[in-house]
PAVONU-437232 format. One record per atom (N, C-alpha, C, O): y, z, x. Coordinates in pm, whole numbers, plus 50000, padded with zeros to 5 digits. Layout:
N
YZX...
This chain:
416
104102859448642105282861848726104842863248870103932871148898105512855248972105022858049097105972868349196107152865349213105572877249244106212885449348107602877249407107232866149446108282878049416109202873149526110192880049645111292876149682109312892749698109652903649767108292904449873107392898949810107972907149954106702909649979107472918750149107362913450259108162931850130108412938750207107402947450252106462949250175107402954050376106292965550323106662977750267105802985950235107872979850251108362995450173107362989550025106292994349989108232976049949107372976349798105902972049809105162970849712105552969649936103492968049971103432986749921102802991049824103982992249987103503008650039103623012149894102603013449826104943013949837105193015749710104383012249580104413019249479103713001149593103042998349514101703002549542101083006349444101033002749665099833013949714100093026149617099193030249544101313031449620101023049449599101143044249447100233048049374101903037949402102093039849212099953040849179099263048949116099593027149265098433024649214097753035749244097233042449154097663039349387096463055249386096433066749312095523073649268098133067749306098283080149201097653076349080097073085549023097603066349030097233061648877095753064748873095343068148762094813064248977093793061649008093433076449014092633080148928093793083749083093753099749117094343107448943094103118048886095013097848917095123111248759094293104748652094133111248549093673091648664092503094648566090783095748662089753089048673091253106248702089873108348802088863117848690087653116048686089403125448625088253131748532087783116648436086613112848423088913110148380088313097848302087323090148380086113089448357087863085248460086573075048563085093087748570084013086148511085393097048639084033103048650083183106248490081963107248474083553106648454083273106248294082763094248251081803094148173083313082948295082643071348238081543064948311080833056448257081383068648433079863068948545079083078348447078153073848380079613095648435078033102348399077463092648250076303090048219078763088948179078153086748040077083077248047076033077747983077493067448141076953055748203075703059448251074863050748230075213070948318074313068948401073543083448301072473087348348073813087448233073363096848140072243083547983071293087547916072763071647976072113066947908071763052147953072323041547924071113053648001070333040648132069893027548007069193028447905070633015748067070343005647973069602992348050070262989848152069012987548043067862977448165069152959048149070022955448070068752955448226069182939448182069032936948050068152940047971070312928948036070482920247920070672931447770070662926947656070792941947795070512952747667071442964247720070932975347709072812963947779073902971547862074612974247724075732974747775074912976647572075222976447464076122988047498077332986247500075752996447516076553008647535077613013747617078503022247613077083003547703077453008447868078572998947861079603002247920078522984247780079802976047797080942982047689082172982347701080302985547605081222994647459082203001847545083382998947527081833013447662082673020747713083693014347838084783018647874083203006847870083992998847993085022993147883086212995947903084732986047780085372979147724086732989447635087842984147629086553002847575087073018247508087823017747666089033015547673087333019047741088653026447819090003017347865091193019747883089163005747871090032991447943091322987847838092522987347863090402985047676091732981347596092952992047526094122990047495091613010147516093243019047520093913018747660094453029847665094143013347756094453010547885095873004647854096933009447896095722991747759096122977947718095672965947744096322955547747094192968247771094302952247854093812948447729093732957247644093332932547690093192919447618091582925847661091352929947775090542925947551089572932647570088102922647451087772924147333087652914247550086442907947424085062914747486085052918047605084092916347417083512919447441082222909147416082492903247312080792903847471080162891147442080972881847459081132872047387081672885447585082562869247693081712861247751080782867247806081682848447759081412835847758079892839147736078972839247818079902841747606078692842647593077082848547625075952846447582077532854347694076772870347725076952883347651077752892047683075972883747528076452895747420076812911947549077422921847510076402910947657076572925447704078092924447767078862934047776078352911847805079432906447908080752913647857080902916047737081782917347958082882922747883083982914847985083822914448107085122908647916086422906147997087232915047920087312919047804087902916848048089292924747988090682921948094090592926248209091812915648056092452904848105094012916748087094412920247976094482919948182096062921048163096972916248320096662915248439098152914248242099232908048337099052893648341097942889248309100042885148377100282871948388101332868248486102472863748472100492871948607101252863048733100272859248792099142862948759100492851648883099732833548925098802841449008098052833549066098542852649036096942851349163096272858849008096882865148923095052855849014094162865548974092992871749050092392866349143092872878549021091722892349060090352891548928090332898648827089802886048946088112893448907087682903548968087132901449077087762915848926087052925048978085542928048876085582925348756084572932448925083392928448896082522943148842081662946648923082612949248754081392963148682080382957648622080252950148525079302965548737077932960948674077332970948607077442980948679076632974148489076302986548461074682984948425074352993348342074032979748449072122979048462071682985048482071762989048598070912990448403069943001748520068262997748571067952986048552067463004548618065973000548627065103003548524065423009148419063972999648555062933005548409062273017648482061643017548588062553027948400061793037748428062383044348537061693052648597063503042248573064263050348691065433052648655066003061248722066213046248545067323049248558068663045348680068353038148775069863049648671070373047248777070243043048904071303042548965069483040548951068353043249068069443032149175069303029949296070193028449110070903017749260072493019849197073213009949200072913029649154074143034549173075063026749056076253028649080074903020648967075503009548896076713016748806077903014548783075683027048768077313033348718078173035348801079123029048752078603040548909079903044849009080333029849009081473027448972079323017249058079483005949000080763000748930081742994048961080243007748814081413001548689082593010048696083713004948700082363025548697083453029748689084533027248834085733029148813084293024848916084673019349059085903008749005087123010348994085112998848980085482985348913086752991948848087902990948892086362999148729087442996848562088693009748667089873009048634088463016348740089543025248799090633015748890091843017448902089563002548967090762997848998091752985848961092602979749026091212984648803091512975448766092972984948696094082979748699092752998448639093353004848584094523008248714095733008848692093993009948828095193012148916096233001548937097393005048963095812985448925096252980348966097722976748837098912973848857097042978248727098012976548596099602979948616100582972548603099522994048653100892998348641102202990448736103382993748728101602977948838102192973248923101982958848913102382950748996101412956548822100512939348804102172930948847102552925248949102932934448691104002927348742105112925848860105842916048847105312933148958105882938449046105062930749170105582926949274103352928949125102822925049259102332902149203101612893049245102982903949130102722889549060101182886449023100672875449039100592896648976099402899848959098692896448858099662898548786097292890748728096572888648657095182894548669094282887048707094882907948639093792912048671093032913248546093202919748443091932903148595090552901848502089242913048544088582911248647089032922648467088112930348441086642924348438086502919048328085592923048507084572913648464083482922148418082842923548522082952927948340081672933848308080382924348308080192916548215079582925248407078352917148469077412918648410076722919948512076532919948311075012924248299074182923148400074832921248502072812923648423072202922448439071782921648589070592920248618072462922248656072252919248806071182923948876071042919348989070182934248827069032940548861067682928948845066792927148929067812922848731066922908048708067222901848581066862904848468067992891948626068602882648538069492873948592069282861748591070712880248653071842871048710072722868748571073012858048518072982879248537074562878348450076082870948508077022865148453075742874548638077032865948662076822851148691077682842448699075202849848708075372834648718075532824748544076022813548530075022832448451075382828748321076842829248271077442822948184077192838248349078872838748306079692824648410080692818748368079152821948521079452815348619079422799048542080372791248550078372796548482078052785148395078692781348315078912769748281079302796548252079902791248091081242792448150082032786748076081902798148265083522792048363084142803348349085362802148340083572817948342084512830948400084942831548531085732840748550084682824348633085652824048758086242812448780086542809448895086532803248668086992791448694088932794448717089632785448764089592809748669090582808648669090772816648770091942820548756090322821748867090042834348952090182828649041089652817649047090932833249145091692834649287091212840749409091282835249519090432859049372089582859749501088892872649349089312874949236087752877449425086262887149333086492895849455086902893249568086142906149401085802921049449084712929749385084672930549262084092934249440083452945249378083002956249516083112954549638082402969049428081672973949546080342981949522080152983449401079282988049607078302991349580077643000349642077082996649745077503013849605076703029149639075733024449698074853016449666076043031949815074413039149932074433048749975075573052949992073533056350008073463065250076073653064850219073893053850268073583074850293073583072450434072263067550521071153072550499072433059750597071303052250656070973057450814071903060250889069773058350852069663062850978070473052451131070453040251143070903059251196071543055451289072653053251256072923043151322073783056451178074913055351137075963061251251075813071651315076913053351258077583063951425079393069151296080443074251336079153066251197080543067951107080023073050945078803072250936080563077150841080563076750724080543064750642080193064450524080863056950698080823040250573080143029050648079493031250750080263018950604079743007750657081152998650672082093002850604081312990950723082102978050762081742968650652080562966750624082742962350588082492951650465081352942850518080202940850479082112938250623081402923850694079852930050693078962925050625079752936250739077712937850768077382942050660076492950450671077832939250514076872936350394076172926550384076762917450326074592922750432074002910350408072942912950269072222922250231073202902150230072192897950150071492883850132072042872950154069882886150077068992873350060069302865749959069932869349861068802853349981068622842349804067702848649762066982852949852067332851849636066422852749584065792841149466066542836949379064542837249473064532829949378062652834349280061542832449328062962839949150061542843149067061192835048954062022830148877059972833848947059652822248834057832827048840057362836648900057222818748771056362822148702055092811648695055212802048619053852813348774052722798848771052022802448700051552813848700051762793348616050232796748500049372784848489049612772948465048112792648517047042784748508046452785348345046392793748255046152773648362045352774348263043752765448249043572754048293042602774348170041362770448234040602769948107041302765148017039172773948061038472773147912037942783047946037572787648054037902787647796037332800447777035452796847761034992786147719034552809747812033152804047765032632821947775033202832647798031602818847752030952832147744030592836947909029862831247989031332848547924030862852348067029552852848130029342849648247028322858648016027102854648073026062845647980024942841148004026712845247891025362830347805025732817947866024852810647912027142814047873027552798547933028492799848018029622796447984028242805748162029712806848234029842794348315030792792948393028942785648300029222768348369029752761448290030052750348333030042763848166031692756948079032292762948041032952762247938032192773348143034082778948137034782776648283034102776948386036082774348283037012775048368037992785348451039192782248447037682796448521038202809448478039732807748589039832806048711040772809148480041902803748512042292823648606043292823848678041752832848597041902843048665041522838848829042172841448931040452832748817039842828749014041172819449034041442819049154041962812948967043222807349027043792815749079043932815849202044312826048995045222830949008045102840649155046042842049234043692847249174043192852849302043152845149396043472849849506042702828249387042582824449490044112818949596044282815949715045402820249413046172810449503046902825049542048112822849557046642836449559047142848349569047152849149680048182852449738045662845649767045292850149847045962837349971046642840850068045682825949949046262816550025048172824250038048802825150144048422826249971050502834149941050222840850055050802837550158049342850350055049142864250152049022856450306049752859850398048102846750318047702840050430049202834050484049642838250591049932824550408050822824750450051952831950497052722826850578052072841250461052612854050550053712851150688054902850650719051902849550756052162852250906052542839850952052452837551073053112828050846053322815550921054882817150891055642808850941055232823950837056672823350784057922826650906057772831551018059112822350843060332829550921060382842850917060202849450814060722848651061061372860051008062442853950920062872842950888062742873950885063272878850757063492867550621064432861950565062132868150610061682862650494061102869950430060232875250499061082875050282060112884250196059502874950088059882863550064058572880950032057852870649920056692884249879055932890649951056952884749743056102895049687055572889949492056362887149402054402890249484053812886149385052802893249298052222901849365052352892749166051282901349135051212894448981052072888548916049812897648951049332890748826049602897448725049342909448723050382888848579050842895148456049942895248356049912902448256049082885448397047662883448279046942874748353047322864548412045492881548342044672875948407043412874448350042532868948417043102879348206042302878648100042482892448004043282901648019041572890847915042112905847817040322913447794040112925047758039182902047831037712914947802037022909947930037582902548011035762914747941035052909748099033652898848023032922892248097033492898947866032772886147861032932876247819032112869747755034422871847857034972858347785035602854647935036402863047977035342843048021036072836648111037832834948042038122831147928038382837348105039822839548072040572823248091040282814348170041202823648028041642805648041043112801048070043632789948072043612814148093045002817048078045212826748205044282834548230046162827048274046692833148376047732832948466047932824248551048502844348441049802842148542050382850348629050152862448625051222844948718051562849048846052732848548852053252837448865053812864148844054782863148875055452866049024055152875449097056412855649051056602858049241058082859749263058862857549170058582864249400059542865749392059992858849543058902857749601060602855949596060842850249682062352852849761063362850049695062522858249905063882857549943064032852650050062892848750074064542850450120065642849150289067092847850297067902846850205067272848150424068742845450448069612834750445070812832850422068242825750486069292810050465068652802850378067632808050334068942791750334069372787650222068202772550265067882767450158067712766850353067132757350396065832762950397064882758150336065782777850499064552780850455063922783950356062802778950341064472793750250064532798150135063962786850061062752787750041064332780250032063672759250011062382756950071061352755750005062432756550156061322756650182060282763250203059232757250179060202774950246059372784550169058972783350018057772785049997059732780849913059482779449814058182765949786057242766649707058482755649867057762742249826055922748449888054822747449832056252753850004055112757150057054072766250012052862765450031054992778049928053842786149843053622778649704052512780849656054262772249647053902765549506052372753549610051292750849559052622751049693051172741349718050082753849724048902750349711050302766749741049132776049776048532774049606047382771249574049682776349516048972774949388048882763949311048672762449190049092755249415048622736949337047122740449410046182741549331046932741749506045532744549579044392748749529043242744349536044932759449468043592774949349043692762849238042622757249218044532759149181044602750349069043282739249091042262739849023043532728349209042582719549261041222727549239040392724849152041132738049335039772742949314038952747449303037922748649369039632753849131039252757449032039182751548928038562755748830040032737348934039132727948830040692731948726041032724448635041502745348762042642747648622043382733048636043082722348690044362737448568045452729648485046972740748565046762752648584048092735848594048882745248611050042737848626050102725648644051222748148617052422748248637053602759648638053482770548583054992754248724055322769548715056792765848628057242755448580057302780348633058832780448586059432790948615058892801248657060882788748590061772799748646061662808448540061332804948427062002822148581062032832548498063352835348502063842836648389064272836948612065942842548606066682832948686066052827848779067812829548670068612827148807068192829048907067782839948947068222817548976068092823449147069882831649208070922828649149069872839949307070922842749387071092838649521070322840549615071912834249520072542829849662072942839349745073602848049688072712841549911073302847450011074642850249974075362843249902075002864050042076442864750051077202859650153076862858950271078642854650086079732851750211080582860250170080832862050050081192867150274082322875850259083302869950257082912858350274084932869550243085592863250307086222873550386086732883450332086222871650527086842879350674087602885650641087422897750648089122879250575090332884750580090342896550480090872906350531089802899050320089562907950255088572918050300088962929550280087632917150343086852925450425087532929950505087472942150486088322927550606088752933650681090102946150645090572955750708090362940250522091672947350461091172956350351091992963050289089592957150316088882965750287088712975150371089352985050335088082976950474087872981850620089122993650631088953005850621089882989550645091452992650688091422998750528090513007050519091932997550438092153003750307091093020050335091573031350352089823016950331088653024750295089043037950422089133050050398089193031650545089893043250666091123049350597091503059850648091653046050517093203055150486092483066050375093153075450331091243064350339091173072650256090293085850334089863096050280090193082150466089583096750523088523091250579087933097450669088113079750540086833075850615086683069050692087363058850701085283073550816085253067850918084423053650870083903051850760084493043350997083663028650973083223025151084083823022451188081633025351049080553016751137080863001951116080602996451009081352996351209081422981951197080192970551215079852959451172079762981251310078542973551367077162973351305076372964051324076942982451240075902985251144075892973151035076912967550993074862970951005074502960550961073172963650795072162970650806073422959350715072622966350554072312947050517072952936550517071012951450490070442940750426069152941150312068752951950270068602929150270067302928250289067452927150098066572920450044067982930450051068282931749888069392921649823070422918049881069032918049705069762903449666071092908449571071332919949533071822896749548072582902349474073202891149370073842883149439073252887649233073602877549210075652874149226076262865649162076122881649309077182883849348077892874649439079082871549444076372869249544076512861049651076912842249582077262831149623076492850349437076682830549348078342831149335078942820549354078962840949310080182841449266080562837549440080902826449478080392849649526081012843249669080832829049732081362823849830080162825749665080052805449746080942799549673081072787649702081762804049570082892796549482083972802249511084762795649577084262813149480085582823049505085642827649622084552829349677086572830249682086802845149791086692855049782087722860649744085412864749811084782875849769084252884149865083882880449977084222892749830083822910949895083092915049810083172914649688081982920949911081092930849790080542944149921079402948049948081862948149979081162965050015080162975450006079412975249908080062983850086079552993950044080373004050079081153004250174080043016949957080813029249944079773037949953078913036249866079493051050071078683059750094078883071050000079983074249956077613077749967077283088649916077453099650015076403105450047078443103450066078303109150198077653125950153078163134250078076243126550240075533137350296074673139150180074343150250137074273126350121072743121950087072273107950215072773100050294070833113250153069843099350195068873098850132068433110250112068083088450074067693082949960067383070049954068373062749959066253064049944066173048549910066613046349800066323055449721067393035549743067903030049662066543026049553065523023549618066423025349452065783019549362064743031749322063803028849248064873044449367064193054049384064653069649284065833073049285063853076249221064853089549147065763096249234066933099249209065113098249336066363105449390067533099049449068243105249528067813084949412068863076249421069473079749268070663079449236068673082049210069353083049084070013097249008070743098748910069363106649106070183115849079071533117649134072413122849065071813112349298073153115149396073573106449321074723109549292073113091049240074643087149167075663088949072076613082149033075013104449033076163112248941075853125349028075343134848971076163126149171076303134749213077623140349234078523133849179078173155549331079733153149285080343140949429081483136449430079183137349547079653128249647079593114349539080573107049539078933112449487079103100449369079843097249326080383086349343080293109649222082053109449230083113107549267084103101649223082773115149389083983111949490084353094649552085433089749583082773087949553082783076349562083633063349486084083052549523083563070949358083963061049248085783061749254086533053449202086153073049325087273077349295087913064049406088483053549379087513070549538087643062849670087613050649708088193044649798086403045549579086463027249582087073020949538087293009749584087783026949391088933028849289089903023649382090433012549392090013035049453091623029949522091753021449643092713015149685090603022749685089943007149815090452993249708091412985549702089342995149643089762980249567091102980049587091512973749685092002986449502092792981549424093822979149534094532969449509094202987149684095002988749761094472971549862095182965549942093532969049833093092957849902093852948349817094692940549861093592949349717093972932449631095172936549640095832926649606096252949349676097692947349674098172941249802099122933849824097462945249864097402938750025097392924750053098032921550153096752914649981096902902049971097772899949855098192888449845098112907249775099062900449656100302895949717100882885149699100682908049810102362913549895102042905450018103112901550066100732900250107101202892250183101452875250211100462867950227102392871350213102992856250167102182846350209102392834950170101322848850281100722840750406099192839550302098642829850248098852854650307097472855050251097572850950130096492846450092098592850450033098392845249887098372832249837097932826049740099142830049959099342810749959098822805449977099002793949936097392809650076096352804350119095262804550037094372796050039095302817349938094262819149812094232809149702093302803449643095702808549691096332799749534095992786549584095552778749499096142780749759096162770849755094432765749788094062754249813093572778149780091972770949790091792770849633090862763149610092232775549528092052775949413092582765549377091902758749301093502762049403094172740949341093512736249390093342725449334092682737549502092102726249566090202726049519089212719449548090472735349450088642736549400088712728849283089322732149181088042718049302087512710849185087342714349037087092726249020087392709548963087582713748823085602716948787084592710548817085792727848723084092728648705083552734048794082392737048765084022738348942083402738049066082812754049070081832757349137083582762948988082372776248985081552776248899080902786448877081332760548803080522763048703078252755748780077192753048725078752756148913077542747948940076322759248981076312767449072075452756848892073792763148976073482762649092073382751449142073232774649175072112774149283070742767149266069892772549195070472754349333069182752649328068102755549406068252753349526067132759549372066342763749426064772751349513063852756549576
């Protein structure tokens, strides 16, 4: 059903049905972060963590599968049937050995609060809101596997949002949508391979596929200082033999690779794979590489939702650094934004600071500012996507980049 009102008394009206909805299951949402972040699940193995996204969504009412398009962790959960849809996006991953450590639960519960806010008004705002439960986004790229098998092929604009702490030089409490940047990332895997011989009876017929792996290490490092800025590239050996009197014949190198643009990123890539065609040459190995995960693509925001993020996130009390600028960390989020019209914010931990990926990131994200976060993004989201539902201009322009996207067209790989 499509809206056919778009006043602002029923914009406003439909704001408060949704916040209130949002504000009275505030013990539920905070409840489904601690549970979340009380039992830390790594990529690809979120079993638990999608069980509960999925328990709160379908006693909700929504249409609730769980192992959607084929991602056993993946969860859709689908209610209302009017012509825009909403993907909103819960990631629930955690790290190894850290736990929470990058906020994923507030994450999800963020997500499922404003999907839950938006329900009570779906029809009223001509609305279809798809619930997306992501795996893996820490290392894997769940949404680019979901992206493959065509979960945003029916989707109109993506949202999500994502916990930080406060950062030095901040002149406000939040950040500005727009200055969320993020890198491509792209990881994969070179292995040499060489002959085994006795380290000291016959070490002139053996091949020691380990001096590859050091030498093409060291050429990576050299290249360095020839690179673009803000370029990162970080690597380290997964096996490099198993005793010290057998030449090792086997050896590998896992790397990781990022930047901002998308040309360099390419090329950087061609240039360190010759560092380890090089150690290969001469050392006499054998080699080749492969991908280990999805690569991720840079983010694009789109302006107009960002900005009506911005504006939403100020009604809730908070101030915004516009100018401040967050980078340097990937997101497989940026694959969904090169297809759809997408936002991926940040929501402050206000009066922590904390590196992300770190324990004491992992404790403030079931802190009670954590909380308060999940509550606040809850109703950001959801007051944003009412904001383009109710305006005639902005919806027409959504529906009409979505007819005009090619059939298949969110189903294509980043190549690397």
């Amino acid at each position: 059903m499509t809206t056919t009102s778009s006043s602002p008394e029923m914009r406003s009206r439909a704001k408060e049905v949704s916040r209130a909805e949002v504000e009275g299951r505030r013990d539920q949402l905070i409840a489904l972060s601690h549970a979340i972040h009380e039992h830390p699940e790594v990529s690809w193995e979120e079993h638990e963590a999608a069980a509960l996204v999925a328990k709160t969504l379908g006693e909700a009412g929504f249409d609730v599968e769980i192992g959607a398009y084929g991602v056993p962790t993946a969860v859709e959960a689908v209610y209302g049937d009017g012509d825009l849809t909403v993907a909103i996006c819960a990631e629930y991953d955690a790290l190894p050995g850290i736990g929470h450590g990058c906020g994923h639960n507030v994450i999800a519960s963020a997500g499922v609060g404003a999907a839950l806010g938006l329900a009570p008004v779906a029809e009223e705002a001509g609305l279809r809101i798809k619930l997306l439960g992501t795996p893996a986004e820490e290392h894997g790229g769940g949404k680019v596997s979901m992206l493959e098998a065509g979960a945003w092929e029916d989707v109109d604009i993506s949202l999500m949002v994502h916990g930080i702490t406060e950062t030095p030089g901040m002149t406000a409490d939040s950040h500005g949508a727009r200055g969320m940047r993020s890198t491509a990332v792209d990881r994969f895997a070179v292995t040499f391979h060489g002959r085994t011989a006795h380290a000291a009876g016959m070490p002139e017929q053996g091949i020691n596929a380990s001096n590859a792996a050091v030498l093409g290490l060291n050429a990576f490092a050299m290249l360095r200082q020839h690179l673009p800025k803000e370029t990162n590239l970080n690597a380290f050996i997964s096996e490099g033999g198993e005793v010290t009197n057998i030449i090792p014949d086997r050896s590998v190198v896992q790397i990781e690779l990022r930047a901002y643009d998308l040309d360099i990123w390419r090329d950087m890539k061609q240039r360190v794979l010759k560092c380890f065609e090089g150690a290969a040459i001469a050392t006499g190995c054998e080699w080749e590489w492969t991908p280990t995960e999805h690569p991720y693509a840079p983010l694009v925001h789109d302006e107009a939702m960002a900005d009506l993020w911005d504006r939403n996130l100020a009604d809730r009390g908070r101030t915004i650094d516009r100018d401040a600028v967050l980078g340097g960390g990937s997101t497989d989020m940026g694959n969904v934004s090169r297809v759809v019209p997408s936002i991926h914010p940040m929501i402050t931990f206000r009066g922590h600071s904390a590196p992300a990926h770190n324990p004491a990131f992992t404790e403030v994200a079931a802190s009670p500012e954590g909380d308060e976060a999940v509550i606040d993004a809850a109703v950001t989201l959801a007051a944003t996507v009412l904001d383009v539902a109710f305006d005639p201009g902005l919806r027409a322009d959504y529906r009409r980049r979505s007819a005009e996207r090619p059939e298949g067209a969110t189903r294509v790989t980043l190549k690397a």
